[in-house]
ZADO-176943 format. One record per residue (C-alpha): x, y, z; residue in three letters. Coordinates in steps of 0.05 Angstrom, whole numbers, plus 5000, padded with zeros to 4 digits. Layout:
residues N
XYZALA
...
***
This chain:
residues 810
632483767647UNK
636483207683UNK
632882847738UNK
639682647774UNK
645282957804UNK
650282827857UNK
650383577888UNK
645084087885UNK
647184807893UNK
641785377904UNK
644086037886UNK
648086347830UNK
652386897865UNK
659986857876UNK
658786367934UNK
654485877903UNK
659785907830UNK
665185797874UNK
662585187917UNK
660684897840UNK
667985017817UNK
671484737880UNK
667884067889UNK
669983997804UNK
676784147824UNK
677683647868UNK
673683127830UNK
666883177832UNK
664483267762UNK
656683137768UNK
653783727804UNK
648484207786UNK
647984887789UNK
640085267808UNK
639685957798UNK
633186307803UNK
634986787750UNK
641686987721UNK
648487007750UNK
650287467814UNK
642187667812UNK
643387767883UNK
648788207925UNK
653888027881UNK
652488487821UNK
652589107864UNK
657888917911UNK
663089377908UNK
668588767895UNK
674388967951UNK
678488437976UNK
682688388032UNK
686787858091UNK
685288248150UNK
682087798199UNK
681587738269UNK
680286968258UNK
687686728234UNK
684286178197UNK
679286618168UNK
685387108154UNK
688786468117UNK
682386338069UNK
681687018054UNK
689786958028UNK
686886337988UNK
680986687956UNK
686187287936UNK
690986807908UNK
686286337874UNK
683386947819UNK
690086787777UNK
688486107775UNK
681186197751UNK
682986707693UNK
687186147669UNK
682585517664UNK
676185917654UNK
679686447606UNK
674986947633UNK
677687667659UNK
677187787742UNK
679388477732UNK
684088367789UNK
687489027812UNK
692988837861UNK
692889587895UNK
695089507964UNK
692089618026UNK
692090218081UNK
687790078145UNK
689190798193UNK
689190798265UNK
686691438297UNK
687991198364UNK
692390738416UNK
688790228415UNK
687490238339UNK
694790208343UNK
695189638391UNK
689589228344UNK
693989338284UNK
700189148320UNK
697188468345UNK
693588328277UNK
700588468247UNK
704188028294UNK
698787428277UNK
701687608207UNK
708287368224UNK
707386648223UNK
701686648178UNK
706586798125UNK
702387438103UNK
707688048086UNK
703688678118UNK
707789268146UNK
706289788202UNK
707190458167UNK
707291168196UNK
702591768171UNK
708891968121UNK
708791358087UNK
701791368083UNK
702291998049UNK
707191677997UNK
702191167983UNK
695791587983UNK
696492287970UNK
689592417977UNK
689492208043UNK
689392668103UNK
693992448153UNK
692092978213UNK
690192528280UNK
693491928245UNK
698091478279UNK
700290978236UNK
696990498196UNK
698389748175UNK
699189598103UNK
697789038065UNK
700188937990UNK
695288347980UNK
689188827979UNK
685289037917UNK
680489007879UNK
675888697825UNK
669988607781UNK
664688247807UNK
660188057753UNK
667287787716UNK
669187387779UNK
663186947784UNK
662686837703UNK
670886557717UNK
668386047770UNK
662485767732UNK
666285787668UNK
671585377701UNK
667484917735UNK
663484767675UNK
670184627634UNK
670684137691UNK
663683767688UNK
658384277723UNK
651984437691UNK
648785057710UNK
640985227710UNK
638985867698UNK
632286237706UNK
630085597752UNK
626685867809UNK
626685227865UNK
619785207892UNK
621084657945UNK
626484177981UNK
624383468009UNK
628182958038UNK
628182288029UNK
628981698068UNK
635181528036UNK
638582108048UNK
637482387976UNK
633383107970UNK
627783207920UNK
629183947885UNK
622384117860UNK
623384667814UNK
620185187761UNK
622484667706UNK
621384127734UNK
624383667795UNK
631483327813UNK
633682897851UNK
640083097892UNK
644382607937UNK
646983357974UNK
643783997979UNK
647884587985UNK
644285278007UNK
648485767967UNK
641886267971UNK
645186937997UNK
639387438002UNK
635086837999UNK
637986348036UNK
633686418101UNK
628186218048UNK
631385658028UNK
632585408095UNK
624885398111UNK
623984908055UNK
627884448095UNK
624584608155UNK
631084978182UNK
631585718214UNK
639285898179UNK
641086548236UNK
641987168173UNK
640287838163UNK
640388288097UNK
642488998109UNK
642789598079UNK
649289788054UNK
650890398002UNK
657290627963UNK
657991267921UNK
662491257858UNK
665091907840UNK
666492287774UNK
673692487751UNK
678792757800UNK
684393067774UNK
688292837838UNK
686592027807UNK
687792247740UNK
694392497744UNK
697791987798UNK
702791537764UNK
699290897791UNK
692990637816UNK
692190887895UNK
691690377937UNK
685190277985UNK
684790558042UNK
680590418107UNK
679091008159UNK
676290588215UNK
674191208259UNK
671591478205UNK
667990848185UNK
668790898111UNK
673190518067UNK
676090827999UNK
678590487929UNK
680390887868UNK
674890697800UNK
677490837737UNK
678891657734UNK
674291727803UNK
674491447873UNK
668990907908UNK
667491107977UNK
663090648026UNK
660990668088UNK
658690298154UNK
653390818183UNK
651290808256UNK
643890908227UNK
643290268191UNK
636889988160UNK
636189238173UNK
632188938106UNK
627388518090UNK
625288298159UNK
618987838143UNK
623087548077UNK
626387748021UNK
621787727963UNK
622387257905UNK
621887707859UNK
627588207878UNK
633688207828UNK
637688687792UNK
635089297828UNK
638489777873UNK
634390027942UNK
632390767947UNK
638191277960UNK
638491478033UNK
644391978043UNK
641492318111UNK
643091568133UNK
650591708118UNK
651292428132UNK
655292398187UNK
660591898155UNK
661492318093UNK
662892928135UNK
668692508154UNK
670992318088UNK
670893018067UNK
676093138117UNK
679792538110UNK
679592578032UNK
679193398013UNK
678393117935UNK
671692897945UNK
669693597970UNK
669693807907UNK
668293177863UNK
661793077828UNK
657892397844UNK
656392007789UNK
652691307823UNK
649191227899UNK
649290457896UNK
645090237958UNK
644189447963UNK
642388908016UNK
647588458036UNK
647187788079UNK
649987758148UNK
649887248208UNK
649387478276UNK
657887548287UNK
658987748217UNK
662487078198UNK
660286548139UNK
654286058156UNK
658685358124UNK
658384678140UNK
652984148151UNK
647084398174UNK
645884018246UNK
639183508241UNK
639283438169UNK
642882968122UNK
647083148067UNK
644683868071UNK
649884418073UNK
650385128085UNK
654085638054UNK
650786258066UNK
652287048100UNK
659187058069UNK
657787818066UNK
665987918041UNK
664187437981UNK
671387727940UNK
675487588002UNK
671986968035UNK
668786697972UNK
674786207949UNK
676385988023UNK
668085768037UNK
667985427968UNK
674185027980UNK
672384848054UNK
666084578033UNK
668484137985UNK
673283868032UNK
667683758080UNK
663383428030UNK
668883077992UNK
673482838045UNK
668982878106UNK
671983418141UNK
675784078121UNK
683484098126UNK
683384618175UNK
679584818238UNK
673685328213UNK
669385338270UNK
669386138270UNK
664785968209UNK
661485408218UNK
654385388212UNK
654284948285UNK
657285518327UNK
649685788334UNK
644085338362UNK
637185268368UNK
637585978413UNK
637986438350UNK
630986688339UNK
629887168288UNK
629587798333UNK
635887518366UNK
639687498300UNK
636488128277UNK
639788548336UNK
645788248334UNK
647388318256UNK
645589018264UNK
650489118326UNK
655688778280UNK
654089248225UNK
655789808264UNK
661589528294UNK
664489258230UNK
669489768233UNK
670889828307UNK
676589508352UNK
675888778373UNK
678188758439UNK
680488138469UNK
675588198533UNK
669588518501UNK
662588288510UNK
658088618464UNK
650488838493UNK
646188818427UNK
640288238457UNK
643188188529UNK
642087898573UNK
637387378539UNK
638286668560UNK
640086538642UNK
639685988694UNK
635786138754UNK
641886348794UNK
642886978754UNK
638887448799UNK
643287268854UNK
649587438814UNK
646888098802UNK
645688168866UNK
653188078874UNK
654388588828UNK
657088138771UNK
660388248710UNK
657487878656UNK
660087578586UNK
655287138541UNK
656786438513UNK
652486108460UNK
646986588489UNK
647386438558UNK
650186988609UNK
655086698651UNK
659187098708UNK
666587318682UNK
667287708753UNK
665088068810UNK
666588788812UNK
667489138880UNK
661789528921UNK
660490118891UNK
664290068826UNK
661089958766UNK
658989228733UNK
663889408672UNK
670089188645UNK
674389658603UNK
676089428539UNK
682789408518UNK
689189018505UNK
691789078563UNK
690288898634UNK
683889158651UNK
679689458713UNK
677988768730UNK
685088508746UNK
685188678822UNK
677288388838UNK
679887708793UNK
685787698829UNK
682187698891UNK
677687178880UNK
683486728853UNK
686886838928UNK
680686628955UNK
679585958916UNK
686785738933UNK
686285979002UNK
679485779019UNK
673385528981UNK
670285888919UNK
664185718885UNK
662885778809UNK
656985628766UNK
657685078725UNK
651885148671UNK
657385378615UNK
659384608604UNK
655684228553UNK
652383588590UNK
649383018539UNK
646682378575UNK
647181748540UNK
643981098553UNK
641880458524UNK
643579728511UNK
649479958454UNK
651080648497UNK
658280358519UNK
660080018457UNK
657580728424UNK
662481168461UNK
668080698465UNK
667180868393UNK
666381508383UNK
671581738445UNK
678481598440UNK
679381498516UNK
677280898562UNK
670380888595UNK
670080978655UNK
667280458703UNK
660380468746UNK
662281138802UNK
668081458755UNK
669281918709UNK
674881888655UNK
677982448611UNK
677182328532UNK
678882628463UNK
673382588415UNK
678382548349UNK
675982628269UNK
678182098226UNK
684182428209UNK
685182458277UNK
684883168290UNK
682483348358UNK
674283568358UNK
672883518434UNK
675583368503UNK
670383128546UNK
669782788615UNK
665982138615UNK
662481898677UNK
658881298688UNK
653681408730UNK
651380748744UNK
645080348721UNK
637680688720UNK
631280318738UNK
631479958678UNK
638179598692UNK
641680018638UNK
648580408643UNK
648081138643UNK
652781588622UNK
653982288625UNK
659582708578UNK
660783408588UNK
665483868533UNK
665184578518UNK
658084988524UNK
659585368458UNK
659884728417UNK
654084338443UNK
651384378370UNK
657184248336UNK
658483568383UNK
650983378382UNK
651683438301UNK
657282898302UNK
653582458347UNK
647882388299UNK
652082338244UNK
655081688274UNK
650281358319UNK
646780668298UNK
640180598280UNK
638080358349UNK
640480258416UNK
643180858438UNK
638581498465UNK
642582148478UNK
639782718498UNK
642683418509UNK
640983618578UNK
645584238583UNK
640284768608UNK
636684158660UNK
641883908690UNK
646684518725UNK
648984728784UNK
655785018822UNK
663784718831UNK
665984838897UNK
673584918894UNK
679685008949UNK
682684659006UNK
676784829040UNK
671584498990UNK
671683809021UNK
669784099099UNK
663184479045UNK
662083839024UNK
661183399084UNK
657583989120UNK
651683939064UNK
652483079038UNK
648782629069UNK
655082059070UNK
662081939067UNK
666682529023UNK
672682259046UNK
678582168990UNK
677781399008UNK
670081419004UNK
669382008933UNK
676381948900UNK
678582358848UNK
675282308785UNK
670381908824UNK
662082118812UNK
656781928866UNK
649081988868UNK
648682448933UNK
643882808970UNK
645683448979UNK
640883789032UNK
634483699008UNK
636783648929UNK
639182998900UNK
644883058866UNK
649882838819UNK
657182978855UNK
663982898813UNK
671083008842UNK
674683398795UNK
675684138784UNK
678784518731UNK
681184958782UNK
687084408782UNK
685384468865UNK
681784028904UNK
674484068879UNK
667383898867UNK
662383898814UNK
654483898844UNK
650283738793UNK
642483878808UNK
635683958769UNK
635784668745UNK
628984828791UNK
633484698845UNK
639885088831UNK
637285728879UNK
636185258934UNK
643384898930UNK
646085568931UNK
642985798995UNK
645285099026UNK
652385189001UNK
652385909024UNK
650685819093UNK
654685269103UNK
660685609080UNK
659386209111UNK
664686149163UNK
669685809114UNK
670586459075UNK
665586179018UNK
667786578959UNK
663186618883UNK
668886658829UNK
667186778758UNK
670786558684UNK
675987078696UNK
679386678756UNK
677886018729UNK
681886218666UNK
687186428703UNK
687085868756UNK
687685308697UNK
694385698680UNK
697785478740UNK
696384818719UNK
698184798643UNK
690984658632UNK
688584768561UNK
680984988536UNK
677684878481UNK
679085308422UNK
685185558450UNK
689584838461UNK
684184398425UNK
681284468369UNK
680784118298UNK
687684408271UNK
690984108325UNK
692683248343UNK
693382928414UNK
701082778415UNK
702283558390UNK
697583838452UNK
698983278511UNK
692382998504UNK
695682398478UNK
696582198551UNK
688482118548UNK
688681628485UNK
687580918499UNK
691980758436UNK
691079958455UNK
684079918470UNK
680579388431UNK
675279808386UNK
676980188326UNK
674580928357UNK
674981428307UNK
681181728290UNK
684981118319UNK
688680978257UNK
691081758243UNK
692281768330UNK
696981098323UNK
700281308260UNK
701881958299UNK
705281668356UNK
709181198315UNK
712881818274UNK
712482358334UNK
709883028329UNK
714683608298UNK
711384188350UNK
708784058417UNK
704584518471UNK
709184868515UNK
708185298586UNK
711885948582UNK
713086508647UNK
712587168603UNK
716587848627UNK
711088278616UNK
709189008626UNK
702089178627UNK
699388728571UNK
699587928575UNK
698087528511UNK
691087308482UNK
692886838431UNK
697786838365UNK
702387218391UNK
708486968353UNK
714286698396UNK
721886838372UNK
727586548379UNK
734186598349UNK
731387308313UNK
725786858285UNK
718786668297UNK
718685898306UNK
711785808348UNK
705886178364UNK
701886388429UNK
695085878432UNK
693086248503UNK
694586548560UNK
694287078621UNK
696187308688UNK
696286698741UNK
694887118797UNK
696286638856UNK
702486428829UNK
703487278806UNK
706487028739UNK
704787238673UNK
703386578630UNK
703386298566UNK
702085688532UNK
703185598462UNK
707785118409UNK
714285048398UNK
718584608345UNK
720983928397UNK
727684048391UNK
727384778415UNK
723584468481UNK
727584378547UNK
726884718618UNK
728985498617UNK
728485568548UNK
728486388520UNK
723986568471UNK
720987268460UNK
714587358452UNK
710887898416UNK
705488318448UNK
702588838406UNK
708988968379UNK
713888968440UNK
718688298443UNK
717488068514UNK
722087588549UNK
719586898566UNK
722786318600UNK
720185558574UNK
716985298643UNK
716084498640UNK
712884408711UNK
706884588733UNK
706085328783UNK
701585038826UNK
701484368860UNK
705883978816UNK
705783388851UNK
698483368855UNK
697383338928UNK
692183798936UNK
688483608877UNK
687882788891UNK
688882808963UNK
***
């Protein structure tokens, strides 16, 4: 056995074999391959081997393309059969708003380059005979769908990635994983041990196993899942191709033709979650105990939607575990607080998302960071808040919801509420409507007396547009108050803390009593934060403190590349996001709040914009910034969280008279529209560059470090961008965009939707999304497309609200 190796991958199944091939194919040859016992001995032998694009993700959507596309490619080096059936694809809609999902997801399509087609119940007859079109509306179709063998498809990635180098261990059970002080991992394994300079967690039903070794809880679940294979149907026998698959949402079954019978599956309501305390070691190429009463219900529906199967025999039950993480998404990336370990685990769709995890990893581990923004999988999007119960619930929510409609404003209740600040109770007493972030409950708006605390899903505007709009009118009008616990706070100090972040931040730091505006950039200069800085003077010890704030939901995924580049000493930062919250006043009013509660001056002259202050606050002392992404005149009020209650009470009595208003997310998404105002995720994210988004204007391109990313950022600005971040006024009806909506012009798509809404003080319906530069200019048409109806929109280059900036700095 070799005692050496540059990679380390744990697990054998289509995930692990295609990680192995990938980092081969793009040049690393000496990596090792652990597999407890033989090839898929895990989900991937009894997986039922669909693949398919459909994604609500669009980057997800493009690596499930990738993974589809790749299976030529492999057959060719490894000379091994994938058994690749190119069938086609039917998902049905049984509904509206099935119909208004398909519509957006095939918009998305549009400039994702992906050739689906809405269809209507007669040509899904032509396609699928066997289907039963009664209650059908349409469906979208997608020629890239299929099918494959599963056992073939993981012998074609090892057999190609050991043509390229890879060695592959089998019947190698690893016993332990330790790390070294060097960064290197000891394997200790049933043959013996290795030393590994990475370690990549490839352990699908066991990877929450192999994440205790290194002392790691990795947030999966196995669940049941069964399949039934049919015998011969004379209805398969005799059609003059292969039928395609077909997906009945409602009905929550999906369908594939096998050989001379038909595969049915399904995603029961009464699922099993298994193996809660562990999966054991010794679990392999067994199947689970049948459990049809589980599925009884479902296949009364395919018996309707399928008559054949009424009277077809049933030749296999095939009930399996398969991996899932809490939102149903791959576990990739480095795993945050270790070195050189990496995750690539819960890719439950292993023949659709298989190729697209292997080759993003490699990336990542090759090149330092992936080519494209994957955060919908990344192992970082989940924190330290993920107990096992959590997880538990909400893979099993996801399982049953794996074939229901994603609406845009849906918040799921599976483990809700479970994480809160201490203001929560009064919110409720306010009759809030909550969402969840990164496990924290946050307010998205307050319904009226005596209605419910619910927000319709749909596509369209909701119940909650009147009460949002209403709280909008009253920030701009008056004074509003909003939590501000869903912003990520770290506090950095130390003799090297300014050098640090003048490092790490693209922007200038700000000096002693201001705050500054930065990109964080990757090397390649992709954007991977916006922050504000501010400098909030020297503590006791003489030492400059600094505090940087960025979105809630990536707290782990910043905090990851913090430790990945700070020096060995000098430099303490702490993530203080849950002890150090409190409320953002907002409105022309917020100033006359503010002087009624400070002890000291709140004049513009005395607390400028983008200025900070140490302040008391009534009886709290407090940490005051002018700034508000309100775009009005505003104030964040930064407190210990014991004392969040009692600043609300002060800032609620004072502002009694003024009209004091609590707004939620809702109003504060569509208040930032007036001002062009992007959010993370939407505007900026890793797929997208300062110059291309506006946050170039935030660069300090001349400033004497080398900051990350400064090279890429400079090189940037020297050749333009080709697309840049536009404002849009939208004609619409009843529906405003989400995101990736495509935008026409000329009869073709040339841009897509990032974001968007209804500005309600301004009454506009807005967008914001990219456009090639020489299509931008003031009162520009375009069309855009919302779920499937070209809208007319007008290319807005002001701002709808204070464009001069009067209320805001004055």
């Amino acid at each position: 056995m070799k005692t050496h190796t540059q990679v380390a991958i744990i697990g054998g199944g289509v995930v692990g074999c295609s990680v192995l091939y990938h980092l081969t194919k793009l040049g690393w040859s000496d990596v090792t391959l652990i597999e407890r016992s033989e090839l898929t001995s895990g989900s991937t032998w009894h997986a039922a081997g669909g693949f398919h694009t459909l994604n609500a993700d669009t980057n997800m959507a493009a690596l499930q393309g990738y993974t589809i596309g790749l299976y030529k490619e492999l057959e060719e080096i490894s000379g091994q059969s994938c058994g690749l059936h190119h069938v086609g694809g039917i998902t049905l809609a049984g509904s509206p708003d099935r119909m208004d999902y398909l519509r957006a997801e095939r918009a998305k399509h549009r400039y994702m380059g992906l050739d689906t087609h809405l269809v209507t119940p007669e040509e899904i007859r032509e396609l699928s005979p066997i289907t039963n079109t009664d209650g059908v509306l349409g469906a979208l179709y997608d020629p890239l769908d299929g099918h494959l063998d599963p056992s073939g498809t993981t012998h074609a990635y090892a057999r190609a990635a050991k043509k390229q180098g890879a060695e592959i261990m089998l019947r190698n059970r690893v016993l332990e994983t330790k790390p070294n002080s060097n960064g290197n991992w000891e394997i200790i394994t049933e043959q013996g041990n290795l030393i590994a300079e990475h370690v990549v967690n490839a352990g699908g039903l066991w990877a929450r196993e192999v994440g205790e070794m290194a002392g790691v809880y990795l947030p999966l679940h196995p669940m049941e899942h069964q399949y039934l294979a049919t015998e011969k149907i004379d209805e398969v026998v005799n059609h003059p191709t292969e039928l395609p698959h077909v997906m009945d949402p409602e009905g929550e079954s999906y369908l594939r033709q096998e050989g001379q019978g038909l595969v049915i599956g399904f995603y029961e309501q009464q699922c099993i979650p298994w193996a809660v305390d562990g999966t054991p070691w010794d679990f392999g190429h067994e199947l689970l105990e049948d459990n049809l009463d589980r599925i009884g219900d479902a296949m009364a529906n395919a018996f309707e939607r399928y008559p054949v199967l009424a009277k077809a025999g049933i030749k296999q039950i095939i009930n399996g575990p398969f991996t899932f993480a809490p939102d149903g998404n791959p576990l990739v990336g480095p795993v945050p607080g270790l070195r050189n370990y990496w995750s690539a685990c819960g890719v439950m769709a292993g023949f659709s998302q298989g190729g697209g995890v292997g080759l993003i990893l490699a990336e990542w581990m090759i090149e330092g960071e992936p080519s494209r923004d994957v955060f919908a999988m990344d192992v970082s999007r989940f924190g330290d808040y993920c107990t096992k119960s959590y997880t538990r619930l909400k893979v099993t929510e996801n399982y049953q919801r794996r074939f229901s409609v994603s609406y845009p404003n849906e918040e799921l209740p599976a483990a809700r509420p479970f994480k809160t600040t201490p203001a929560y109770a009064i919110w409720q007493q306010r009759n809030a409507v909550f969402g969840s972030g990164y496990g924290m409950e946050q307010v998205n708006y307050f319904a009226p007396p005596g209605e419910q605390p619910y927000e319709n899903p749909t596509f369209r505007r909701s119940n909650a547009f009147a009460a949002v709009a209403q709280e909008c009118n009253a920030v701009r009008n008056g004074v509003g108050i909003n939590e501000i616990h869903n912003f990520s706070k770290f506090e950095v100090k130390g003799q090297g803390a300014q050098a640090w972040i003048d490092a790490i931040m693209a922007g200038r730091i700000p000096k002693p009593g201001r705050l500054t505006l930065a990109p964080m950039l990757s090397h390649r200069g992709r954007l991977i934060g916006d922050f504000t800085i501010s400098n909030l003077g020297e503590d006791e010890m003489g030492m400059e403190v600094f505090q940087m704030n960025a979105s809630y939901a990536a707290q782990s995924f910043h905090m990851r590349w913090f430790e990945q580049h700070l020096p060995e000493s000098g430099v303490d930062i702490r993530n203080i996001s849950q002890q150090r919250i409190g409320f953002q006043i907002a409105g022309p009013k917020s100033r006359e709040l503010l002087s009624r509660v400070a002890r000291g001056d709140v004049s513009t002259d005395a607390l400028p914009f983008l200025g900070v202050q140490h302040m008391q606050v009534g009886p709290c002392q407090a940490i005051v910034q002018r700034v508000s992404y309100t775009g009005d005149l505003g104030y964040e009020i930064y407190v210990p969280a014991s004392q969040q209650v009692g600043l609300y009470h002060i800032l609620s009595e004072a502002g009694r008279d003024l009209g004091l208003r609590p707004f939620g997310m809702r109003a504060m998404m569509s208040l930032r529209l007036e001002k062009s105002f992007g959010s993370w995720l939407r505007e900026y994210k890793p797929d997208y560059t300062p110059l291309e988004t506006g946050m170039d204007r935030f660069v300090a391109y001349n400033k004497q470090s080398d900051f990350i990313g400064k090279e890429a950022a400079l090189a940037e600005k020297n050749r333009g961008a080709s697309r840049k971040l536009c404002t849009f006024i939208v004609d619409a009806d009843d529906a405003d965009v989400v995101a990736d909506e495509p935008i026409w012009h000329d009869g073709k798509v040339v841009g897509f939707v990032t974001s968007g809404g209804y500005a309600h003080y301004s009454q506009n319906s807005v967008a914001i999304g990219f456009l090639p530069v020489e299509l931008i200019e003031q009162g520009r048409d375009v069309e855009i497309e919302i779920l499937g109806d070209r809208r007319h929109a007008t290319l807005f280059t002001g701002t709808l609200f204070d464009p001069d900036g009067k209320r805001m700095r004055g």
